[in-house]
Backbone as XML, in Angstrom:
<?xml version="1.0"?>
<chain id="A" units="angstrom">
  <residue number="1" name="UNK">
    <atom name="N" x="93.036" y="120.118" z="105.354"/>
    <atom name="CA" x="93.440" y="118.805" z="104.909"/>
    <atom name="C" x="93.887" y="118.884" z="103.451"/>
  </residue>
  <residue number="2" name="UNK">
    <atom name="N" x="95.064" y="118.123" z="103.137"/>
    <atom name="CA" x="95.832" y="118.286" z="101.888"/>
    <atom name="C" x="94.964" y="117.468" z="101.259"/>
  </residue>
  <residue number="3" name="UNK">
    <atom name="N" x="94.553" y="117.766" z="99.883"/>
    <atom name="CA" x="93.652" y="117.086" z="98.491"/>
    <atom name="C" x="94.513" y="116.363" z="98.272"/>
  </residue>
  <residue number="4" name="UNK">
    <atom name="N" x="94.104" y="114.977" z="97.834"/>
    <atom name="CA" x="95.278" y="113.830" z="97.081"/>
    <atom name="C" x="94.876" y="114.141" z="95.472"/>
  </residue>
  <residue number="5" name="UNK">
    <atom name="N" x="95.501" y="113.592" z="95.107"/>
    <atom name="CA" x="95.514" y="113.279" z="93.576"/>
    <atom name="C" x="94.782" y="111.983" z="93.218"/>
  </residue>
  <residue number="6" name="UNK">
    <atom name="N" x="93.417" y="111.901" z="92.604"/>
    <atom name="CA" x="93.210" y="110.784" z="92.232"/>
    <atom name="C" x="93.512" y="109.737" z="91.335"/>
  </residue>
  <residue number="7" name="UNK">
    <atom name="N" x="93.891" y="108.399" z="91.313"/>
    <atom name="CA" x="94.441" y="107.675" z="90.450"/>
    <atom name="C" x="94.019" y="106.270" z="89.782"/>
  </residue>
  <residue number="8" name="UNK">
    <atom name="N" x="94.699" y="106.058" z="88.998"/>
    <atom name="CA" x="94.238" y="104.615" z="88.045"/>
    <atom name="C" x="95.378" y="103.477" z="87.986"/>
  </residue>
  <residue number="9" name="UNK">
    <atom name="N" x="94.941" y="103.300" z="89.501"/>
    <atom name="CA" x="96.040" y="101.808" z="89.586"/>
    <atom name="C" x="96.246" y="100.544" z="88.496"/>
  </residue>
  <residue number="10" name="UNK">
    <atom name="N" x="96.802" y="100.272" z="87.566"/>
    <atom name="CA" x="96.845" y="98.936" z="87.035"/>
    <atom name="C" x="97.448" y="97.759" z="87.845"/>
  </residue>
  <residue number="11" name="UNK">
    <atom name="N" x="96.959" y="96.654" z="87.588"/>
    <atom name="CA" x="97.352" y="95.572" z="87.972"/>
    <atom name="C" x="98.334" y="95.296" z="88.768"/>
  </residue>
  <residue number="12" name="UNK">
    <atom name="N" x="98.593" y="95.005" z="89.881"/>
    <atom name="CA" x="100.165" y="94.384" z="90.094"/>
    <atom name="C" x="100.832" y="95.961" z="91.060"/>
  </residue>
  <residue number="13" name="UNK">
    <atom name="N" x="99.679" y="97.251" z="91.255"/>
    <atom name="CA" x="100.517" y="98.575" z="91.945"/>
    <atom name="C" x="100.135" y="97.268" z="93.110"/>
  </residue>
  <residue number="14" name="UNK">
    <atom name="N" x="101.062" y="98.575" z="93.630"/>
    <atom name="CA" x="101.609" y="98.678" z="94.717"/>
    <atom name="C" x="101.074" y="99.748" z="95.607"/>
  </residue>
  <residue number="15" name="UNK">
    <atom name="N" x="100.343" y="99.859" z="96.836"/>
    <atom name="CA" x="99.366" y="100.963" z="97.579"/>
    <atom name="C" x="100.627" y="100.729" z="99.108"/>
  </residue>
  <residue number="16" name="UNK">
    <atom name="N" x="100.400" y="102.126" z="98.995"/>
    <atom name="CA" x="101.222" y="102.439" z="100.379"/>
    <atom name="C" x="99.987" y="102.666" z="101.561"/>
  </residue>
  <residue number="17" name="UNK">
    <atom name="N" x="99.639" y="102.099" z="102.193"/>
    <atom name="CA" x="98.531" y="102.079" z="103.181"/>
    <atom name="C" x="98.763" y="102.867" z="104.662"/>
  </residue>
  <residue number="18" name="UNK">
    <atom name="N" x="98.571" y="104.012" z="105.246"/>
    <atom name="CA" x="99.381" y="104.775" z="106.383"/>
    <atom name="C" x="98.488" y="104.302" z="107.360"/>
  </residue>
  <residue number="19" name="UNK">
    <atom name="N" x="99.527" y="103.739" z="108.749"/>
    <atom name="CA" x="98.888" y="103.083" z="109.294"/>
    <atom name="C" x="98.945" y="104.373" z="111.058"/>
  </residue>
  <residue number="20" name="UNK">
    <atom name="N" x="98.358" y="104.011" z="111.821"/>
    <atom name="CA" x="98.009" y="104.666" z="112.818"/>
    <atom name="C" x="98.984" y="104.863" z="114.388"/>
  </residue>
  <residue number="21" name="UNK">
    <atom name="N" x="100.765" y="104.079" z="113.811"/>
    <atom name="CA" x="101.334" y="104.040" z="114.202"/>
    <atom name="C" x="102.468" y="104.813" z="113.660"/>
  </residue>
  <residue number="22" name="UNK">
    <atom name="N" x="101.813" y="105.414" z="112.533"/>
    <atom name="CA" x="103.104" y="106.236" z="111.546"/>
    <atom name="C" x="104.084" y="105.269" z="110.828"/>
  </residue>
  <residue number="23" name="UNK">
    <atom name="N" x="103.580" y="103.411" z="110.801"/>
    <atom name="CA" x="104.293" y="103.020" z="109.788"/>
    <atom name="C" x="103.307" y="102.734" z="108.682"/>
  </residue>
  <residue number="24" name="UNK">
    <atom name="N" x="103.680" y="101.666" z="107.381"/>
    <atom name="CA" x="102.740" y="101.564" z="106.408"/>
    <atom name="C" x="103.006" y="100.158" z="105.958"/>
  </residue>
  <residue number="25" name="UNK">
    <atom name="N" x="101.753" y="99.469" z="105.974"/>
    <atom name="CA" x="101.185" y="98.824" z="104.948"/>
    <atom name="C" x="101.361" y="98.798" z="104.128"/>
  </residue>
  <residue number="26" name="UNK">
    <atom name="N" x="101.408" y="97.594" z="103.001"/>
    <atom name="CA" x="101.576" y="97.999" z="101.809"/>
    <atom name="C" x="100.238" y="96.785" z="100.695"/>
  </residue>
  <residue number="27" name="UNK">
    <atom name="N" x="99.903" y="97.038" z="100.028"/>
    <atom name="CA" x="98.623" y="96.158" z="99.340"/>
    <atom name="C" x="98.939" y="96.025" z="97.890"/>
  </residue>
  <residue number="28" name="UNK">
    <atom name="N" x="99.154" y="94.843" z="97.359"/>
    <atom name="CA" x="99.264" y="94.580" z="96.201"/>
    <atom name="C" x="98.007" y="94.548" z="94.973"/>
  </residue>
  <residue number="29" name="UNK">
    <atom name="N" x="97.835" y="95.192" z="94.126"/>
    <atom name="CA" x="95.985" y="95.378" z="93.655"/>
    <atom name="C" x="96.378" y="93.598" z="92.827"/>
  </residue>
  <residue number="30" name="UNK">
    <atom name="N" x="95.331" y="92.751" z="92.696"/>
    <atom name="CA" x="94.538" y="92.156" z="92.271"/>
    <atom name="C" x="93.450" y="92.323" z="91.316"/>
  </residue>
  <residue number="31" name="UNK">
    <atom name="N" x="92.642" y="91.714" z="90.459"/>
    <atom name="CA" x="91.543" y="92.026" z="89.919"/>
    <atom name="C" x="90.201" y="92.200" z="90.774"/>
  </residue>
  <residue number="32" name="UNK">
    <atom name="N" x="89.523" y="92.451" z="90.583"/>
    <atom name="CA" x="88.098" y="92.681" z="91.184"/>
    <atom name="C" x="88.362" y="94.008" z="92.577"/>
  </residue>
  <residue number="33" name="UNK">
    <atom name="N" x="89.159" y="94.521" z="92.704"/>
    <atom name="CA" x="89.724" y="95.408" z="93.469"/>
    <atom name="C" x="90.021" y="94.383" z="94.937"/>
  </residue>
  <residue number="34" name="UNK">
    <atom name="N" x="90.604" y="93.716" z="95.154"/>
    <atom name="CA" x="91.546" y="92.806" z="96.152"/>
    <atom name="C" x="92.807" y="93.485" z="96.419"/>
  </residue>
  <residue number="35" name="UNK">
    <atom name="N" x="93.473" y="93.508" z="97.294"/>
    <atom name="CA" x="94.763" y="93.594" z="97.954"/>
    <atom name="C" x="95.036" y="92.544" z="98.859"/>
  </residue>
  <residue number="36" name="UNK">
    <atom name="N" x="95.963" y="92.274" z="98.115"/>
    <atom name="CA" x="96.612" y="90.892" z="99.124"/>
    <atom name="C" x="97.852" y="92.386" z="99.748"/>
  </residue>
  <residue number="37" name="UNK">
    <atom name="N" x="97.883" y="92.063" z="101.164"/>
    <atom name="CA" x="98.037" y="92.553" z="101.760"/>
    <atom name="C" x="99.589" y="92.004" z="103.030"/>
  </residue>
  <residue number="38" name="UNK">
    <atom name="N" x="100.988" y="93.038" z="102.386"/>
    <atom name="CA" x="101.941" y="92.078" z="102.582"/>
    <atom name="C" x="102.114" y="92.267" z="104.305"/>
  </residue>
  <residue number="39" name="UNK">
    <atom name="N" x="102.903" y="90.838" z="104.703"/>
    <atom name="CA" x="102.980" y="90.596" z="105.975"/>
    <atom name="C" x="104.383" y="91.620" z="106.755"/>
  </residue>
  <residue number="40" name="UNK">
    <atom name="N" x="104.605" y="92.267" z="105.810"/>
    <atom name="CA" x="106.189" y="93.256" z="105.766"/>
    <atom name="C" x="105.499" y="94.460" z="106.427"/>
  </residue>
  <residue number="41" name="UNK">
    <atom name="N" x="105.648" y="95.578" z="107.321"/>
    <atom name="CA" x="105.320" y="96.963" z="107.707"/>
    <atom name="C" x="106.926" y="97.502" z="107.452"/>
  </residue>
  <residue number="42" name="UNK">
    <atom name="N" x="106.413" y="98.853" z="107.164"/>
    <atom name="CA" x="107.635" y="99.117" z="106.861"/>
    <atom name="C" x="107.464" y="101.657" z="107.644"/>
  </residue>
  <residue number="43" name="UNK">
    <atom name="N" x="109.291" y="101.926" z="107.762"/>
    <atom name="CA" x="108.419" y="102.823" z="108.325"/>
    <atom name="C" x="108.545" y="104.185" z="107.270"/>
  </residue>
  <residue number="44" name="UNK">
    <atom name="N" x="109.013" y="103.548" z="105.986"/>
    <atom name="CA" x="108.870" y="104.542" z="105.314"/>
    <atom name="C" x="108.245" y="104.544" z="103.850"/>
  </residue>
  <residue number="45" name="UNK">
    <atom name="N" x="107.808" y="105.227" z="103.666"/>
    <atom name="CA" x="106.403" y="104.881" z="102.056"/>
    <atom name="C" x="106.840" y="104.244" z="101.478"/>
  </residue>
  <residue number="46" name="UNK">
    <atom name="N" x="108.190" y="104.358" z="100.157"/>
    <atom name="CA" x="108.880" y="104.082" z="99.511"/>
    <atom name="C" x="109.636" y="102.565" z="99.205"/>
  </residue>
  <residue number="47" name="UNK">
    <atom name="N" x="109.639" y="102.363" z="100.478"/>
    <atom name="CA" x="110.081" y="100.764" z="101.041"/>
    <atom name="C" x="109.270" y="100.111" z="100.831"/>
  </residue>
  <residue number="48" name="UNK">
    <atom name="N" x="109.151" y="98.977" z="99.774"/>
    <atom name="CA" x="108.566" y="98.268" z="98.731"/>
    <atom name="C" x="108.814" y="96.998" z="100.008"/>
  </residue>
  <residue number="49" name="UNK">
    <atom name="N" x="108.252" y="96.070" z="100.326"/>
    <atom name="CA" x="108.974" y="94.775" z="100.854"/>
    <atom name="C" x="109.098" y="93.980" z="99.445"/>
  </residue>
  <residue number="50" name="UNK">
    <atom name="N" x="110.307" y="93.271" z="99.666"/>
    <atom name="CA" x="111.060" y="92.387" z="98.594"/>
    <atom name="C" x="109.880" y="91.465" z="98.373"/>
  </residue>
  <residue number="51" name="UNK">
    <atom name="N" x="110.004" y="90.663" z="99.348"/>
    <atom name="CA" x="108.574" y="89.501" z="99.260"/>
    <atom name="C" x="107.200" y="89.322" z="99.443"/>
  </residue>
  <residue number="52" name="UNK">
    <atom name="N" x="106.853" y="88.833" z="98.163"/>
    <atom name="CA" x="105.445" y="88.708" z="98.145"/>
    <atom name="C" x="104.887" y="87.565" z="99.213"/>
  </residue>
  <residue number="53" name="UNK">
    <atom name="N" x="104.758" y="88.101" z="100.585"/>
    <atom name="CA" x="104.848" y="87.075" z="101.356"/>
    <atom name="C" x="103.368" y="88.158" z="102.089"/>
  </residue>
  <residue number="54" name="UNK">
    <atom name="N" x="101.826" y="86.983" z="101.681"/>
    <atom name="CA" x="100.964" y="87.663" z="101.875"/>
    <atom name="C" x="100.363" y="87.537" z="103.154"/>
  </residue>
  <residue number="55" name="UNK">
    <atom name="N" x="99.919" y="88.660" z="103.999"/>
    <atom name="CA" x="99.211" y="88.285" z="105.223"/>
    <atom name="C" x="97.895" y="88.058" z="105.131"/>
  </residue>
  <residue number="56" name="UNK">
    <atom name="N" x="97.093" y="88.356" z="104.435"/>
    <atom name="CA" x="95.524" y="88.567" z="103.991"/>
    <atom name="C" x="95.348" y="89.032" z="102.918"/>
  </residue>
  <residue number="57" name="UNK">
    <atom name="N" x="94.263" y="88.450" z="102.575"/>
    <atom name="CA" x="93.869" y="89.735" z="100.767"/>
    <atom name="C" x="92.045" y="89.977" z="101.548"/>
  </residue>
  <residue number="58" name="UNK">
    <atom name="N" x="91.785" y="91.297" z="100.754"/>
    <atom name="CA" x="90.867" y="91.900" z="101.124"/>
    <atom name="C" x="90.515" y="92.766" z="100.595"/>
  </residue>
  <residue number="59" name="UNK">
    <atom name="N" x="88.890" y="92.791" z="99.521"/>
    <atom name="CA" x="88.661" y="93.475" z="98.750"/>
    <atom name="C" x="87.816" y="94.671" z="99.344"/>
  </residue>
  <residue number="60" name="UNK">
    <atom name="N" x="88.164" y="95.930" z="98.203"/>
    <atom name="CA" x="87.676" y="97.030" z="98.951"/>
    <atom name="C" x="87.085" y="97.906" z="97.690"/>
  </residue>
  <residue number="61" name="UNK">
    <atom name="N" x="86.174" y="99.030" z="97.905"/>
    <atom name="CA" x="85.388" y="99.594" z="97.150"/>
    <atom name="C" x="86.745" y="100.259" z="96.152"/>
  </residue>
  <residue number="62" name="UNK">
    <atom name="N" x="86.278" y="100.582" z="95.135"/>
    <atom name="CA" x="87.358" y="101.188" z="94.027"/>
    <atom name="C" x="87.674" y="102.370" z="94.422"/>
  </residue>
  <residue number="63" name="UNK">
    <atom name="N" x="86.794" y="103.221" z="94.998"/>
    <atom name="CA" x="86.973" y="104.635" z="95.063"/>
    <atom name="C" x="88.079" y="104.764" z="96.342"/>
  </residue>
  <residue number="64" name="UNK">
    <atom name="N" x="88.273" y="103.931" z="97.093"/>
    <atom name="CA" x="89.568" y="103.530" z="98.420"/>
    <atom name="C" x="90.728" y="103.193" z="97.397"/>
  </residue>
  <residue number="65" name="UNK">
    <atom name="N" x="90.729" y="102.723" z="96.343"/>
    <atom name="CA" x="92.009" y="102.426" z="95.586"/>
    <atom name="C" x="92.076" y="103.880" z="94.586"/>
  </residue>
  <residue number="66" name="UNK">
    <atom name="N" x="91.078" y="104.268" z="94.447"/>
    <atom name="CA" x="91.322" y="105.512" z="93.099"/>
    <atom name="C" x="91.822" y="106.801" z="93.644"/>
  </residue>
  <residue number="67" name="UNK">
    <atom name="N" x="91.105" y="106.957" z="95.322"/>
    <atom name="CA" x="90.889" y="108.501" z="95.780"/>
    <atom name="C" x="92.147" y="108.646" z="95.973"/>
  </residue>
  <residue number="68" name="UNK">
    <atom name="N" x="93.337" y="108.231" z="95.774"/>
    <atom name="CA" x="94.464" y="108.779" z="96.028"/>
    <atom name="C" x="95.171" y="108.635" z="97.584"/>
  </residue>
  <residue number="69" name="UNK">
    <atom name="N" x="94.271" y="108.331" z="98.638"/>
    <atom name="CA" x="94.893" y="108.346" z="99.950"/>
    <atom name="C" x="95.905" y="107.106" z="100.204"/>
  </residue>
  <residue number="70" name="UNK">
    <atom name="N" x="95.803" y="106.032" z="99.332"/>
    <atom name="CA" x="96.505" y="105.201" z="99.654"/>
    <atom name="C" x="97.729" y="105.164" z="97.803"/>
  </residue>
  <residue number="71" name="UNK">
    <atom name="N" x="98.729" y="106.005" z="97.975"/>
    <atom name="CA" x="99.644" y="106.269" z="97.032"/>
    <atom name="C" x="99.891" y="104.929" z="96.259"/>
  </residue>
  <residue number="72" name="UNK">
    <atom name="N" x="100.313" y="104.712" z="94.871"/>
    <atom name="CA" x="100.273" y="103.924" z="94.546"/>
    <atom name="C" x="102.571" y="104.398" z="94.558"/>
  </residue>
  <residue number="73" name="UNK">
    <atom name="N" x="103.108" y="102.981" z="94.934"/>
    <atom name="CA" x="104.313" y="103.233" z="95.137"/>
    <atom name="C" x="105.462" y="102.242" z="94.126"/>
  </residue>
  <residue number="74" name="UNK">
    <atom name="N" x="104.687" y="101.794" z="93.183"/>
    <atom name="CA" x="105.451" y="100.406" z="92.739"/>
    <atom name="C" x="104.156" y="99.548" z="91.830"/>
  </residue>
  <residue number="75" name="UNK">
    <atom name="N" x="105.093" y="98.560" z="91.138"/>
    <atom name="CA" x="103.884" y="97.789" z="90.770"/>
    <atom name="C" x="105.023" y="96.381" z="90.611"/>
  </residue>
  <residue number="76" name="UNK">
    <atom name="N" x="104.437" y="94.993" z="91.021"/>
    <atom name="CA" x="104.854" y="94.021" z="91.042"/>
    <atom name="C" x="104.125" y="93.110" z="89.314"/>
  </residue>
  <residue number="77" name="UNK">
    <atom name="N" x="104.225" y="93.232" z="88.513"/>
    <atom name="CA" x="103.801" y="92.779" z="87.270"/>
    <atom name="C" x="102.924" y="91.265" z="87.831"/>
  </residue>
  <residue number="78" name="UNK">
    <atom name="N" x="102.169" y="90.647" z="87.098"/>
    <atom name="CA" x="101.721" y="89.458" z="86.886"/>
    <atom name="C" x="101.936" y="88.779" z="85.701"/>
  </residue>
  <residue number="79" name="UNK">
    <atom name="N" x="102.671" y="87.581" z="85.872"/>
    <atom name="CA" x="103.338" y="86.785" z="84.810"/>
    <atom name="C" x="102.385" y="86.505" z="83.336"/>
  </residue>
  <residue number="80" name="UNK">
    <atom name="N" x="100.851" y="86.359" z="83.765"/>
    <atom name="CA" x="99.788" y="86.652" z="82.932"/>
    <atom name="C" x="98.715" y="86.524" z="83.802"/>
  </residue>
  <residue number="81" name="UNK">
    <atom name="N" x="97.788" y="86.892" z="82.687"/>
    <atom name="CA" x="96.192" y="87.184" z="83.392"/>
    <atom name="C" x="95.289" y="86.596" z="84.435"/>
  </residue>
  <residue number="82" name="UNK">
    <atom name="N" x="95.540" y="85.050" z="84.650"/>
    <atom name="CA" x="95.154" y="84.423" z="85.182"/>
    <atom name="C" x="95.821" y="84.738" z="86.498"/>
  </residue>
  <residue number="83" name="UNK">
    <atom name="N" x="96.873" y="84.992" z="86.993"/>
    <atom name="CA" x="97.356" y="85.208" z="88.321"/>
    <atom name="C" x="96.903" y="86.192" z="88.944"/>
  </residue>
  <residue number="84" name="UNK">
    <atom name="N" x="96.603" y="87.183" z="88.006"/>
    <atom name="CA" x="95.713" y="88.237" z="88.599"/>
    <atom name="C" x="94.113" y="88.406" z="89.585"/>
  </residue>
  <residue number="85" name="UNK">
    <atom name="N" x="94.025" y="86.875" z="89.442"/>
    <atom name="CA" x="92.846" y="86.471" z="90.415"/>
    <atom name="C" x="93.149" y="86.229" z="91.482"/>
  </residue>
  <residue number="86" name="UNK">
    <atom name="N" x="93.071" y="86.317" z="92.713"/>
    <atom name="CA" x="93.501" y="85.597" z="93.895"/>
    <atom name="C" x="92.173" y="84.231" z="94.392"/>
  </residue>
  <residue number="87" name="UNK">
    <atom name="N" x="93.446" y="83.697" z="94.637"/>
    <atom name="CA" x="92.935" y="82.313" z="94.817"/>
    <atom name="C" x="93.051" y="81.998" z="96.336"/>
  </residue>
  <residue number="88" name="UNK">
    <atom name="N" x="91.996" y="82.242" z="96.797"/>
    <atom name="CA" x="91.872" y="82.079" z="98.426"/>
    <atom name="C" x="90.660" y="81.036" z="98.803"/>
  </residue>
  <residue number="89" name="UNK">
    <atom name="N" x="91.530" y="79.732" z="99.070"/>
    <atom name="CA" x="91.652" y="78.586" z="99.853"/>
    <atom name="C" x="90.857" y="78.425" z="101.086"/>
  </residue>
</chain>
């Protein structure tokens, strides 16, 4: 099994998530380690979906965002700090 590279996502990456159909997921980081989690699959890593058009957010242990298995591919900025919370209704 190939070693990933471990990493230090800031705000606003972008996680390429490999899904069990050979397409991918993609998870936007949040604060408190959240991924809002876009409603877009896509079948190749790289392919960012345009819209922040979320299906779920769903927080997960840090070491699932750090260990590297889920690539960080992009980062969507947050306009400021406060958006960086998700606000789930």
């Amino acid at each position: 099994m190939k070693k990933t590279k471990r990493q230090r996502p800031k705000l606003g990456a972008i996680l390429a998530i490999p899904l069990p159909d050979n397409t991918y997921a993609f998870g936007r980081l949040f604060k408190e380690y959240t991924l809002a989690i876009f409603k877009e699959r896509k079948n190749i890593m790289n392919e960012i979906p345009k819209e922040s058009d979320y299906d779920f957010f769903v927080t997960v242990y840090r070491y699932v965002i750090c260990d590297g298995e889920w690539p960080v591919v992009g980062n969507i900025p947050f306009e400021n700090e406060d958006d960086a919370w998700t606000q789930i209704l």
